[in-house]
N, CA, C and O atoms as CSV, one atom per row, in Angstrom:
chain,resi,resn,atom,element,x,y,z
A,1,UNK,N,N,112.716,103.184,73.699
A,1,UNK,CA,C,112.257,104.347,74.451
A,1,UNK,C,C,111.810,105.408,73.443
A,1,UNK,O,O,112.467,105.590,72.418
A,2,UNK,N,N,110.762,106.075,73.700
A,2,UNK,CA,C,110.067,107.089,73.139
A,2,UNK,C,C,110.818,108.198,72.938
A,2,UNK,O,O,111.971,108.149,73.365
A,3,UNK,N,N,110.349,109.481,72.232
A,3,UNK,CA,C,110.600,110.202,72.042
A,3,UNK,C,C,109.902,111.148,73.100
A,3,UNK,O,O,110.395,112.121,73.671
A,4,UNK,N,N,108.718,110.654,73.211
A,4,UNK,CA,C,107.871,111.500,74.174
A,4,UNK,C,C,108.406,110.685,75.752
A,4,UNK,O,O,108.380,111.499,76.675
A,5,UNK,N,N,108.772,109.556,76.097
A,5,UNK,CA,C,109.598,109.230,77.209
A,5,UNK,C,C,110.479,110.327,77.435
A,5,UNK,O,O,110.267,111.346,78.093
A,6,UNK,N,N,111.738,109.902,76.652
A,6,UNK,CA,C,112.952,110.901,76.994
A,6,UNK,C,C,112.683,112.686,77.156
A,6,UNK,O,O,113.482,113.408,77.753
A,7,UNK,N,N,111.426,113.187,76.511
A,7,UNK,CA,C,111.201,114.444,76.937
A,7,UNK,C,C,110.579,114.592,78.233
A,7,UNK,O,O,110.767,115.658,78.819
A,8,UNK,N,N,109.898,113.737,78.756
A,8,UNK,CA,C,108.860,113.504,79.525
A,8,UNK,C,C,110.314,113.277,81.150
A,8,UNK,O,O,110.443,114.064,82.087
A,9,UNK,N,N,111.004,112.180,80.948
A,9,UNK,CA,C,112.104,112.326,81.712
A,9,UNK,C,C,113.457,113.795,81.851
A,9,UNK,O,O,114.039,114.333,82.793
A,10,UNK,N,N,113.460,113.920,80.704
A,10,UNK,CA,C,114.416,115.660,80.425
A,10,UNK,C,C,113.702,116.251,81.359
A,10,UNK,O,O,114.159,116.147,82.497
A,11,UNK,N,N,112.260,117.118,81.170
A,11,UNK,CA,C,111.349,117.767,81.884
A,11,UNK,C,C,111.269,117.282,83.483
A,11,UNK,O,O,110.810,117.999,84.372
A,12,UNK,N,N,111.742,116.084,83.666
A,12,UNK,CA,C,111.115,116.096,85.410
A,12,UNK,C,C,112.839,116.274,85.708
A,12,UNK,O,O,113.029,116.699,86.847
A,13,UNK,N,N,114.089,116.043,84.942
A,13,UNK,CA,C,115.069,116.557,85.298
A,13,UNK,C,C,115.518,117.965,85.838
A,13,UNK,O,O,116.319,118.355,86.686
A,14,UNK,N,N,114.459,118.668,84.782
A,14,UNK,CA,C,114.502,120.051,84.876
A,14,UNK,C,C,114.141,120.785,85.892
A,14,UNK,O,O,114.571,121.859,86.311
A,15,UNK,N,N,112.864,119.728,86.431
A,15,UNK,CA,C,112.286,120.260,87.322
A,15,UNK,C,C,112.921,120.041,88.484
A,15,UNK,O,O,112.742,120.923,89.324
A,16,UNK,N,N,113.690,119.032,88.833
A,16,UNK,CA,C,114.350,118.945,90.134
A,16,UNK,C,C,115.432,119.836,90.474
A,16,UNK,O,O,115.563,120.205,91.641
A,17,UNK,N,N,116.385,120.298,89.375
A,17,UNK,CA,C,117.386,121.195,88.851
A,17,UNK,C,C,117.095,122.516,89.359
A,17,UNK,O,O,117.847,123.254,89.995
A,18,UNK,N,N,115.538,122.775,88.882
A,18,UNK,CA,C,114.707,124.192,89.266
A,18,UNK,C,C,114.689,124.073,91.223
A,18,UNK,O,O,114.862,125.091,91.893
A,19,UNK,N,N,114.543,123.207,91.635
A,19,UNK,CA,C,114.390,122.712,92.919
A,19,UNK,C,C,115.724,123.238,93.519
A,19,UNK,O,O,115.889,124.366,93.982
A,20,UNK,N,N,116.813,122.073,93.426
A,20,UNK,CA,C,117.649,122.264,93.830
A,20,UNK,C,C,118.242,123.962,93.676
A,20,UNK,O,O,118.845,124.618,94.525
A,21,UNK,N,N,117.742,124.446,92.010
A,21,UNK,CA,C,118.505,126.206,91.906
A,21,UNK,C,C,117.977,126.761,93.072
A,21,UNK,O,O,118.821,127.443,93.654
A,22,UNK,N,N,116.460,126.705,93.851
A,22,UNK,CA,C,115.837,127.500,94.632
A,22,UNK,C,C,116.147,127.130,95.760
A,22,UNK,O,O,115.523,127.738,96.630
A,23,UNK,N,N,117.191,126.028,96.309
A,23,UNK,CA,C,117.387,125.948,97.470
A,23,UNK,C,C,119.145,126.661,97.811
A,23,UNK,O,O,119.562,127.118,98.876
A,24,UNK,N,N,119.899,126.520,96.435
A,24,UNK,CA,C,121.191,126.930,96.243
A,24,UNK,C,C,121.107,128.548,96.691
A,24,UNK,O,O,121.891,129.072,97.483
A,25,UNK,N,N,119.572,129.490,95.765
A,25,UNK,CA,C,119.418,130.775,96.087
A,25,UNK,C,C,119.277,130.917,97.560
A,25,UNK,O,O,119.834,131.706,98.323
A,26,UNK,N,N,118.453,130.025,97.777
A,26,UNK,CA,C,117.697,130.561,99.410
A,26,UNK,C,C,118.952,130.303,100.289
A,26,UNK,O,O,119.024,130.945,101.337
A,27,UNK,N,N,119.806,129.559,100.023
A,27,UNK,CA,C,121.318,129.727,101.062
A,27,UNK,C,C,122.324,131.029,100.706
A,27,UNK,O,O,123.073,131.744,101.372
A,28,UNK,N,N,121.951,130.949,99.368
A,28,UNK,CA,C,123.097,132.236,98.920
A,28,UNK,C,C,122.595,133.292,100.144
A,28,UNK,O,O,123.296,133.691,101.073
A,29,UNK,N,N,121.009,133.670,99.846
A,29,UNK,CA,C,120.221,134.855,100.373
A,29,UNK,C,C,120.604,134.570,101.930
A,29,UNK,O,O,120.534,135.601,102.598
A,30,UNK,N,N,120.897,133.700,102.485
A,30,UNK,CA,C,120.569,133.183,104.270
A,30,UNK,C,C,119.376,133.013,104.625
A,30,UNK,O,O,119.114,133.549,105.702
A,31,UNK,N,N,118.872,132.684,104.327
A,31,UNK,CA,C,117.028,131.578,104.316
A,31,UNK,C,C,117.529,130.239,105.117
A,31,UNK,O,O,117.185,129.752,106.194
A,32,UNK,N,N,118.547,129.831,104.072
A,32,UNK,CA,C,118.750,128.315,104.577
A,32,UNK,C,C,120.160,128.053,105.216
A,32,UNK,O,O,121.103,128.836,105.330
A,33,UNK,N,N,120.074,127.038,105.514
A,33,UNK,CA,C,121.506,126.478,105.326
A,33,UNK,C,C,121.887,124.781,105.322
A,33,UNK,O,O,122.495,124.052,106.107
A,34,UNK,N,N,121.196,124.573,104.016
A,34,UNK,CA,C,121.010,123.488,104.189
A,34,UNK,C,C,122.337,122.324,103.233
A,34,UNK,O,O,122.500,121.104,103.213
A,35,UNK,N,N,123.073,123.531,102.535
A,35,UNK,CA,C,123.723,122.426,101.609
A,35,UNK,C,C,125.261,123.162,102.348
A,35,UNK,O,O,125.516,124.352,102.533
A,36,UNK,N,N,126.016,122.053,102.624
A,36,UNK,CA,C,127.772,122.478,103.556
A,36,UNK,C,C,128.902,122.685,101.992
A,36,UNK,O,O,129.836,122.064,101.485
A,37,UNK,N,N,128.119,123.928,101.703
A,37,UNK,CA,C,129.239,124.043,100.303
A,37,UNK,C,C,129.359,126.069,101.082
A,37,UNK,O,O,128.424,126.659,101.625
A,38,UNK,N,N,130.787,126.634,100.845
A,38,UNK,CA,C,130.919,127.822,100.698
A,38,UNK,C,C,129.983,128.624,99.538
A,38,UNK,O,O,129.512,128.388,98.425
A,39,UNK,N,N,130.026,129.890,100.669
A,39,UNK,CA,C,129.153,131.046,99.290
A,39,UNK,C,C,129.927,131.091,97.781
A,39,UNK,O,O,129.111,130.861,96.888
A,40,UNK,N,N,131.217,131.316,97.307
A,40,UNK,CA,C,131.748,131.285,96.373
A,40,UNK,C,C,131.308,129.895,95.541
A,40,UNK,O,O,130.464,129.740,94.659
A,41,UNK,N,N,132.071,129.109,96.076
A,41,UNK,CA,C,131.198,127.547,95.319
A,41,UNK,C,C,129.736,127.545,94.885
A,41,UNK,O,O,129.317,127.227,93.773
A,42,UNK,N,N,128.970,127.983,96.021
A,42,UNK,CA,C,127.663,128.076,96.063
A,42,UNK,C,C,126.885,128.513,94.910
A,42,UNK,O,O,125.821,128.148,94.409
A,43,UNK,N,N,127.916,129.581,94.600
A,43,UNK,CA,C,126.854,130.366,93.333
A,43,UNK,C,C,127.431,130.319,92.269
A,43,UNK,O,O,126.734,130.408,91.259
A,44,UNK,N,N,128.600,130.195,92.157
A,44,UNK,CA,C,128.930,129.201,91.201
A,44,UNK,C,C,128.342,127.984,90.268
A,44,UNK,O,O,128.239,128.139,89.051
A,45,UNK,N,N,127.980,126.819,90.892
A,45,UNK,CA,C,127.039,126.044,91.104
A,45,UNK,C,C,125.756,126.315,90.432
A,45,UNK,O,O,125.246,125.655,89.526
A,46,UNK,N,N,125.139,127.772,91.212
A,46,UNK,CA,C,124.217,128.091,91.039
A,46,UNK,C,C,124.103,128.416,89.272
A,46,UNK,O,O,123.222,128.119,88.465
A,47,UNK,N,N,125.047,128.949,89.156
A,47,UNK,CA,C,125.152,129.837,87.865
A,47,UNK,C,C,125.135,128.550,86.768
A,47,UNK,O,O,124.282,128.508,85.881
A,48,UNK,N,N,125.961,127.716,86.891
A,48,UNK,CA,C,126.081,126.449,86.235
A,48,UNK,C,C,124.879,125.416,85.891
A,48,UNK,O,O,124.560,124.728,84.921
A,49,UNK,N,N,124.406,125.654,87.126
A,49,UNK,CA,C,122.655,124.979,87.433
A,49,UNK,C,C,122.010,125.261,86.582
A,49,UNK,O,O,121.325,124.437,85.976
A,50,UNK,N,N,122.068,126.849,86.231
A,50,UNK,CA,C,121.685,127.841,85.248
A,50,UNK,C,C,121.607,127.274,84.025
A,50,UNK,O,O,120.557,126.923,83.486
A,51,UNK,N,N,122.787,127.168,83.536
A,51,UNK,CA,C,123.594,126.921,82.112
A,51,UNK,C,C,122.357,125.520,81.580
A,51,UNK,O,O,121.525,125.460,80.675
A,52,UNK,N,N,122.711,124.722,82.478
A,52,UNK,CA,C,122.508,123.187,82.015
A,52,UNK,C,C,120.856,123.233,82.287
A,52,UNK,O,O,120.230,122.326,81.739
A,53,UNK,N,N,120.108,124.166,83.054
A,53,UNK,CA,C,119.163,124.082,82.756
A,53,UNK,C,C,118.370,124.891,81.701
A,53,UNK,O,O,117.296,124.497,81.245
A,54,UNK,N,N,118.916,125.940,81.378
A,54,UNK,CA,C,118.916,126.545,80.216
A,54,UNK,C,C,119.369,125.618,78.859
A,54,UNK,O,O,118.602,125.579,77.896
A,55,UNK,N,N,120.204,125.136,78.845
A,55,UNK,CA,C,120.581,123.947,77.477
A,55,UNK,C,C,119.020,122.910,77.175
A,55,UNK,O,O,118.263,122.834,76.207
A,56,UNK,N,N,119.054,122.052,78.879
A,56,UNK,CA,C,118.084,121.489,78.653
A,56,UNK,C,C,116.867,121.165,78.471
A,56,UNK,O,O,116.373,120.039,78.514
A,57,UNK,N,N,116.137,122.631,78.166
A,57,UNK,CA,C,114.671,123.392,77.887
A,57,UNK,C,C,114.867,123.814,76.773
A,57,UNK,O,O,113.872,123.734,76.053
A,58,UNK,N,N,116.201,124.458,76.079
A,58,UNK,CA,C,116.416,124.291,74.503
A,58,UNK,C,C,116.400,123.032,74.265
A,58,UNK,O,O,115.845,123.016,73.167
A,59,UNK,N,N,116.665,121.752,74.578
A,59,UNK,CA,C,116.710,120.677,73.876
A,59,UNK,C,C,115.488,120.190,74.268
A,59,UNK,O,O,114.925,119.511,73.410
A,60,UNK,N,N,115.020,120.308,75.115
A,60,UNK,CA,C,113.186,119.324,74.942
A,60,UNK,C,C,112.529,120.200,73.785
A,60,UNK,O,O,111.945,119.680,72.835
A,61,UNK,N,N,112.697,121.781,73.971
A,61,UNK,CA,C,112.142,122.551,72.736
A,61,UNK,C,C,112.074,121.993,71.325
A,61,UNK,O,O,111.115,121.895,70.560
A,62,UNK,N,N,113.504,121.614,71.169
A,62,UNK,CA,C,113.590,121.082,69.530
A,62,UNK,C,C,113.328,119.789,69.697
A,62,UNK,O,O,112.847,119.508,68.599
A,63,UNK,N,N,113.318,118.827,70.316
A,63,UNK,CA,C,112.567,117.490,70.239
A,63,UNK,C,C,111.198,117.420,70.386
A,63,UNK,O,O,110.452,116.551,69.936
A,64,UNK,N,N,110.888,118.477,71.104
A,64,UNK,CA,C,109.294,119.008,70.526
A,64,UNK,C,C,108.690,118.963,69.635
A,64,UNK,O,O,107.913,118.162,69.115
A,65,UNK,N,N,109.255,120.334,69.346
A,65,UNK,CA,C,109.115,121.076,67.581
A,65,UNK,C,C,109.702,119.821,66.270
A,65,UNK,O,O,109.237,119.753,65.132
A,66,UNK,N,N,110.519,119.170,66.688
A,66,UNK,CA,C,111.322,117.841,65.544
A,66,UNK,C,C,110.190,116.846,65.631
A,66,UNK,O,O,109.504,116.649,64.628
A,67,UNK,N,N,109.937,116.180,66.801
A,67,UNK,CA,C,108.758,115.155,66.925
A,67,UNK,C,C,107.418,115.494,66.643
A,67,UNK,O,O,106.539,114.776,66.165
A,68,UNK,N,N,107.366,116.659,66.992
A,68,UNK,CA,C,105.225,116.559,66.932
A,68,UNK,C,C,104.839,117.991,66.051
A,68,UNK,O,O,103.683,118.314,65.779
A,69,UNK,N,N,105.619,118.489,65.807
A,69,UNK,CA,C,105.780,119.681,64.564
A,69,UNK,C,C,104.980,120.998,65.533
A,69,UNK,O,O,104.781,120.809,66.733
A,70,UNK,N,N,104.606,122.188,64.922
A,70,UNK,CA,C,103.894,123.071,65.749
A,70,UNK,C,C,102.199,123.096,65.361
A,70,UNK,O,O,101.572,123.703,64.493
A,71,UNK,N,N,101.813,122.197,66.369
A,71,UNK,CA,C,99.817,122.573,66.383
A,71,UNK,C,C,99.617,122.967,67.350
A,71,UNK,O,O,100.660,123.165,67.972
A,72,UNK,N,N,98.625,123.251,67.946
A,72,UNK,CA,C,97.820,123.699,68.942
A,72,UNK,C,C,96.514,122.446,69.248
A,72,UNK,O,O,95.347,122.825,69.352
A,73,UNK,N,N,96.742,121.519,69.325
A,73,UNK,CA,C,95.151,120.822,69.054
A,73,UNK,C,C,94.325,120.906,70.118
A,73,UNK,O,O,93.146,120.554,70.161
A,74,UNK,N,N,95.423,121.705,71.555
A,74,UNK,CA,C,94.219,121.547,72.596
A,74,UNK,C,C,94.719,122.333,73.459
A,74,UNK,O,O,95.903,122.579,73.227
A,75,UNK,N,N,94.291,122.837,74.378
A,75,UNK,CA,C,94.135,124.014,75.661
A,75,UNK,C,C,95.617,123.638,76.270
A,75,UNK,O,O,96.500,124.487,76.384
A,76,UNK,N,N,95.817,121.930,76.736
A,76,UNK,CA,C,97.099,121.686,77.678
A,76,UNK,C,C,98.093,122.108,76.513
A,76,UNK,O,O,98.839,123.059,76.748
A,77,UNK,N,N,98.173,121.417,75.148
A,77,UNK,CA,C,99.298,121.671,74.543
A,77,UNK,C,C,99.806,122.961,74.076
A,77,UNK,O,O,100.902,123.193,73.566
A,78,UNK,N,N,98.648,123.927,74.378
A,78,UNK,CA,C,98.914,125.250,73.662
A,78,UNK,C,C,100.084,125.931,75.249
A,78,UNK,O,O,101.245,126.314,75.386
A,79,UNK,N,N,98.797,125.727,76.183
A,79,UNK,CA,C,99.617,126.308,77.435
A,79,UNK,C,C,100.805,125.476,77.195
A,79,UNK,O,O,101.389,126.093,76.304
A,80,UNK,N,N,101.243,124.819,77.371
A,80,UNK,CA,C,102.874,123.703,77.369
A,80,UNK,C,C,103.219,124.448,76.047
A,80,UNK,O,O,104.257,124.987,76.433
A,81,UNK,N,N,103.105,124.769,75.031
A,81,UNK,CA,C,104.037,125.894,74.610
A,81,UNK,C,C,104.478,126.718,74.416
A,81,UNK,O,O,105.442,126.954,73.688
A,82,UNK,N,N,103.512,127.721,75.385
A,82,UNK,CA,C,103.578,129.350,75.998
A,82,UNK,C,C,104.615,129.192,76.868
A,82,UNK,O,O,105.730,129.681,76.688
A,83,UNK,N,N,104.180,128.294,78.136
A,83,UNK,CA,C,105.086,128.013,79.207
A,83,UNK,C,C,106.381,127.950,78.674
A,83,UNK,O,O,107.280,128.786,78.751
A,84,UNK,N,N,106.364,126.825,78.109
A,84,UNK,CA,C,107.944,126.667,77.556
A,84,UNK,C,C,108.551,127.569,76.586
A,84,UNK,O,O,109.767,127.393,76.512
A,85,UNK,N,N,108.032,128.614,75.705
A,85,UNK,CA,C,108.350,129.466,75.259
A,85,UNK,C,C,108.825,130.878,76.284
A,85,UNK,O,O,109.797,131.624,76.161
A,86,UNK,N,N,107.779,130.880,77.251
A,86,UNK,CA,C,108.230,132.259,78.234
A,86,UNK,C,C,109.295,131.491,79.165
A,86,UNK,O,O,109.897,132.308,79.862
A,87,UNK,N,N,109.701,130.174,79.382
A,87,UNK,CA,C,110.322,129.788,80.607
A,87,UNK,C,C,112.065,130.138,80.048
A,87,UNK,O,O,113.099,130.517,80.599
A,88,UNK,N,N,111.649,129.758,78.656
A,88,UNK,CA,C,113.385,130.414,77.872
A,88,UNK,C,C,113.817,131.466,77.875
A,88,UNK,O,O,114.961,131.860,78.101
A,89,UNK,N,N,112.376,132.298,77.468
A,89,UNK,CA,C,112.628,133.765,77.847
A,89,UNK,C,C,113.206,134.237,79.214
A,89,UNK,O,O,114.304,134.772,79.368
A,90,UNK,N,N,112.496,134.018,79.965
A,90,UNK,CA,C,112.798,134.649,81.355
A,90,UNK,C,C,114.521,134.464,81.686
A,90,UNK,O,O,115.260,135.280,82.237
A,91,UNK,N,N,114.967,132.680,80.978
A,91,UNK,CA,C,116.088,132.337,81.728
A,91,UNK,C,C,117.095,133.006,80.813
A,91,UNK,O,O,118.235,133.189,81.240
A,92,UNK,N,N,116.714,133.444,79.400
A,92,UNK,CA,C,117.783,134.180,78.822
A,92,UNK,C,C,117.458,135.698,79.495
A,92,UNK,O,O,118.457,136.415,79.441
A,93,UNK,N,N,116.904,136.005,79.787
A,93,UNK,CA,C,116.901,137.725,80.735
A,93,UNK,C,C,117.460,137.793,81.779
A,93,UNK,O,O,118.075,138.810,82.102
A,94,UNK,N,N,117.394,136.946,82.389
A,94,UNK,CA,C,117.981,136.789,83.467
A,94,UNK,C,C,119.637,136.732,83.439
A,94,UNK,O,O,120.516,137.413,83.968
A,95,UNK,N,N,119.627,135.732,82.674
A,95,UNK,CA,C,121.231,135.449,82.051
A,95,UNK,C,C,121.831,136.712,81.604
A,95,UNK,O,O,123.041,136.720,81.834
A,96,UNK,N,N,121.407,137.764,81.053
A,96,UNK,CA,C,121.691,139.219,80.109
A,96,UNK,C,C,121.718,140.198,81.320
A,96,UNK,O,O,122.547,141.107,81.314
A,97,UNK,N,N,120.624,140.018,82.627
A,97,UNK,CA,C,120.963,140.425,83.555
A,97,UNK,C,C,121.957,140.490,84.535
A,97,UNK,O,O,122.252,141.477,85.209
A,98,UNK,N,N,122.460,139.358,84.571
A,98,UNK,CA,C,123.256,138.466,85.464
A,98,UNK,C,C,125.210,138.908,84.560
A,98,UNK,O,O,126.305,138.873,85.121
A,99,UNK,N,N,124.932,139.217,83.289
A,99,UNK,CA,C,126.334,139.335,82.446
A,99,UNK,C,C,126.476,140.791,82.166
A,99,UNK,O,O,127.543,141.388,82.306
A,100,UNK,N,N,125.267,141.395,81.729
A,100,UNK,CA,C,125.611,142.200,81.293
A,100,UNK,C,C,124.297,143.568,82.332
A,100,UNK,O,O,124.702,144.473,83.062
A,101,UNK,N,N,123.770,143.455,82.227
A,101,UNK,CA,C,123.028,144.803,83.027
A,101,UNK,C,C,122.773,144.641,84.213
A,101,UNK,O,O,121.647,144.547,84.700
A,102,UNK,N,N,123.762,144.598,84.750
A,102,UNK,CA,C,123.805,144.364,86.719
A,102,UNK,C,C,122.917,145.603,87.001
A,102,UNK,O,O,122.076,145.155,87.780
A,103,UNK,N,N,122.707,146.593,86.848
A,103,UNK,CA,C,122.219,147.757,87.447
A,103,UNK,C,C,120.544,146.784,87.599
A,103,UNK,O,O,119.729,146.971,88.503
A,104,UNK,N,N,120.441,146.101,86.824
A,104,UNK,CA,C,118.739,145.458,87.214
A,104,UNK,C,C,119.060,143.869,88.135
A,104,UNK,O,O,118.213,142.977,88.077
A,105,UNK,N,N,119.872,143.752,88.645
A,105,UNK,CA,C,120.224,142.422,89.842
A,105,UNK,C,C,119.108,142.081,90.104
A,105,UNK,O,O,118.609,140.961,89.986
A,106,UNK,N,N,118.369,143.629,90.710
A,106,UNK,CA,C,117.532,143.002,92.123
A,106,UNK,C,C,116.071,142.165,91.467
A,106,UNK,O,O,115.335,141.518,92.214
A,107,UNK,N,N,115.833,142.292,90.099
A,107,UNK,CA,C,115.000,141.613,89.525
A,107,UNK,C,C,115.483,139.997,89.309
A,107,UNK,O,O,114.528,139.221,89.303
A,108,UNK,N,N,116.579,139.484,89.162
A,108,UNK,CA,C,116.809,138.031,89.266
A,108,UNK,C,C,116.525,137.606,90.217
A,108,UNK,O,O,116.578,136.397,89.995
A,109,UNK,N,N,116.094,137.798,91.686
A,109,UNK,CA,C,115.152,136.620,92.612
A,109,UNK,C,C,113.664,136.222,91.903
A,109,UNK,O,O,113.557,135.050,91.540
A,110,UNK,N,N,112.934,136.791,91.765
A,110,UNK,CA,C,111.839,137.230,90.961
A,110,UNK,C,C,111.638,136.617,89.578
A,110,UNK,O,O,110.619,136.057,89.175
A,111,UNK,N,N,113.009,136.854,88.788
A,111,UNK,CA,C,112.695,136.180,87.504
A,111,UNK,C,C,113.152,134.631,87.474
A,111,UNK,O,O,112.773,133.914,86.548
A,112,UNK,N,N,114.349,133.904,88.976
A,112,UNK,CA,C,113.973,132.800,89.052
A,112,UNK,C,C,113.425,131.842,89.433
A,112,UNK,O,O,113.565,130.702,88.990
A,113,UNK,N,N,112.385,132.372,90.742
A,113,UNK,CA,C,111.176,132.163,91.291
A,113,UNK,C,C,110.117,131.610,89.991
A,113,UNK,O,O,109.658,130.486,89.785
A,114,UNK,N,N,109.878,133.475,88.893
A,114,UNK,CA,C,109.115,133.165,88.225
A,114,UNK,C,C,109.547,131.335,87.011
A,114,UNK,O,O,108.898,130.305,86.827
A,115,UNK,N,N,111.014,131.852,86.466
A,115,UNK,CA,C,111.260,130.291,86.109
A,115,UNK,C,C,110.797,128.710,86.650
A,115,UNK,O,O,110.244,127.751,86.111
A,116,UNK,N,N,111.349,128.999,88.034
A,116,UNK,CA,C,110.832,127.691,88.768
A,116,UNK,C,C,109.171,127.384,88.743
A,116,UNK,O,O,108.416,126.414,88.678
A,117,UNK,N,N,109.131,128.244,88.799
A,117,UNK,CA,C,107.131,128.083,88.442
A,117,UNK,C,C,106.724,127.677,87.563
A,117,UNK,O,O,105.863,126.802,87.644
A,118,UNK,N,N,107.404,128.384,85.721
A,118,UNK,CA,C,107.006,127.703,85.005
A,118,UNK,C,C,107.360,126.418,84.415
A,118,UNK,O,O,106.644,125.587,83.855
A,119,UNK,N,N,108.543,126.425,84.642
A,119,UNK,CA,C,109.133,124.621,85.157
A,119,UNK,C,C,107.632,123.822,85.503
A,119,UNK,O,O,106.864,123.114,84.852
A,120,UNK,N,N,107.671,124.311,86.782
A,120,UNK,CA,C,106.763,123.647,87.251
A,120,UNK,C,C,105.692,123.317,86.377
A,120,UNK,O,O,105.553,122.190,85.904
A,121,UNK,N,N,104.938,124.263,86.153
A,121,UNK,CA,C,103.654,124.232,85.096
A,121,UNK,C,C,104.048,123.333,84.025
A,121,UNK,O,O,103.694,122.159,84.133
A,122,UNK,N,N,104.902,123.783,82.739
A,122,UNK,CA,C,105.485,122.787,82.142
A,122,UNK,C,C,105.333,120.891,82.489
A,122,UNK,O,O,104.861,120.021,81.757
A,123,UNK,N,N,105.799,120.798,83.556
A,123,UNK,CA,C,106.070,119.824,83.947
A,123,UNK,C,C,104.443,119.096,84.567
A,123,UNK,O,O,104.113,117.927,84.363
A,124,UNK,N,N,103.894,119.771,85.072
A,124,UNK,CA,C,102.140,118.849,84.824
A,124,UNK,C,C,101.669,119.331,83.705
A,124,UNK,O,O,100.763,118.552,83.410
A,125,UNK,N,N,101.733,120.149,82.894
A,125,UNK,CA,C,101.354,119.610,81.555
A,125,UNK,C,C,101.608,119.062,80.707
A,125,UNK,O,O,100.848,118.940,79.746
A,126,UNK,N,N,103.076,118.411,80.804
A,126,UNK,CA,C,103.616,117.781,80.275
A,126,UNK,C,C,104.045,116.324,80.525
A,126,UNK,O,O,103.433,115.421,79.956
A,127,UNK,N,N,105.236,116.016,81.484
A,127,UNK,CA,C,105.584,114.753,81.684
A,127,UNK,C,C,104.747,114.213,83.059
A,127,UNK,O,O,104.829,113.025,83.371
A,128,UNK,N,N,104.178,114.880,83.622
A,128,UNK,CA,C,103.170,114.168,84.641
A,128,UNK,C,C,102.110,113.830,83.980
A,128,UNK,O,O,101.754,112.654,84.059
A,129,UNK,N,N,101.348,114.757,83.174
A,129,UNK,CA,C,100.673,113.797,82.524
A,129,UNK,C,C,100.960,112.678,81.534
A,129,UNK,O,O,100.318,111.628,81.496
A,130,UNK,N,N,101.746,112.918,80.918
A,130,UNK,CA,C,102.341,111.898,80.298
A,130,UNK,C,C,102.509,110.318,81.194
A,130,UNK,O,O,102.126,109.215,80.801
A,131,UNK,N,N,103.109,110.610,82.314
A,131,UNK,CA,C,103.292,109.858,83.196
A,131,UNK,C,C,101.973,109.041,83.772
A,131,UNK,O,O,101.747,107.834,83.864
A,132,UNK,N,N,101.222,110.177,84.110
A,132,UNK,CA,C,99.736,109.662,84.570
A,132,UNK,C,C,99.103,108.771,83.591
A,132,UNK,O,O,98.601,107.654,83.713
A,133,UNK,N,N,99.274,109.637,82.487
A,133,UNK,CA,C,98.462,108.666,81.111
A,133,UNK,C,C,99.065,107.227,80.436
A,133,UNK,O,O,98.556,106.512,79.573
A,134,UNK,N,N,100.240,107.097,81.106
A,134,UNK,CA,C,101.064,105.836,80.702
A,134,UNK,C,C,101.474,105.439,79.316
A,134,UNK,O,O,101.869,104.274,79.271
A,135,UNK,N,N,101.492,106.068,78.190
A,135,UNK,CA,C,101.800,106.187,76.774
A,135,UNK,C,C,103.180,105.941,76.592
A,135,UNK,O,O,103.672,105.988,75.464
């Protein structure tokens, strides 16, 4: 198995993770009610969801940067490392929000919306195509 496999699989992990965080929020908020876990558990969970998806966008990062070094050779790869550079950002602000400067809360729907998005993006420029291209 590849190197570009196992990132290519990490990344669609991530992305389901991002999925599941936005359905954990939308029950916290009362949107949904789709998963039979209590609010306490719930965000709990949520927060944890957090953690491990935060770890695992640092670790495709450095198997990145370890495997294919830092170029730019083309438009997708440059965006795929903006994305993934701002998607860390956001989730460590959020995290600093979430521990330490509660007075800005009401900006974490927003900044994990914006995360899940760039997940997303990430993830067709990255392991879908990868996927598509069969390498």
């Amino acid at each position: 198995m590849s190197i570009t496999m196992i990132k290519s699989i990490l990344t669609t992990v991530v992305l389901a993770l991002a999925l599941v965080q936005g359905l954990e929020m939308a029950q916290l908020k009362g949107y949904l009610r789709v998963l039979p876990i209590e609010k306490r558990r719930l965000r709990d969970l949520h927060r944890l969801g957090g953690v491990a998806a935060l770890f695992l966008l640092a670790l495709i990062a450095v198997l990145c940067i370890a495997s294919q070094g830092l170029y730019f050779s083309s438009l997708r790869v440059t965006l795929h490392a903006v994305l993934g550079a701002v998607v860390i950002l956001v989730l460590v602000v959020k995290a600093f929000i979430t521990n330490r400067f509660r007075q800005y809360l009401r900006w974490n729907n927003g900044l994990g919306a914006l995360a899940g998005l760039l997940v997303l993006g990430i993830f067709l420029l990255s392991a879908l195509w990868y996927f598509i291209r069969g390498y």
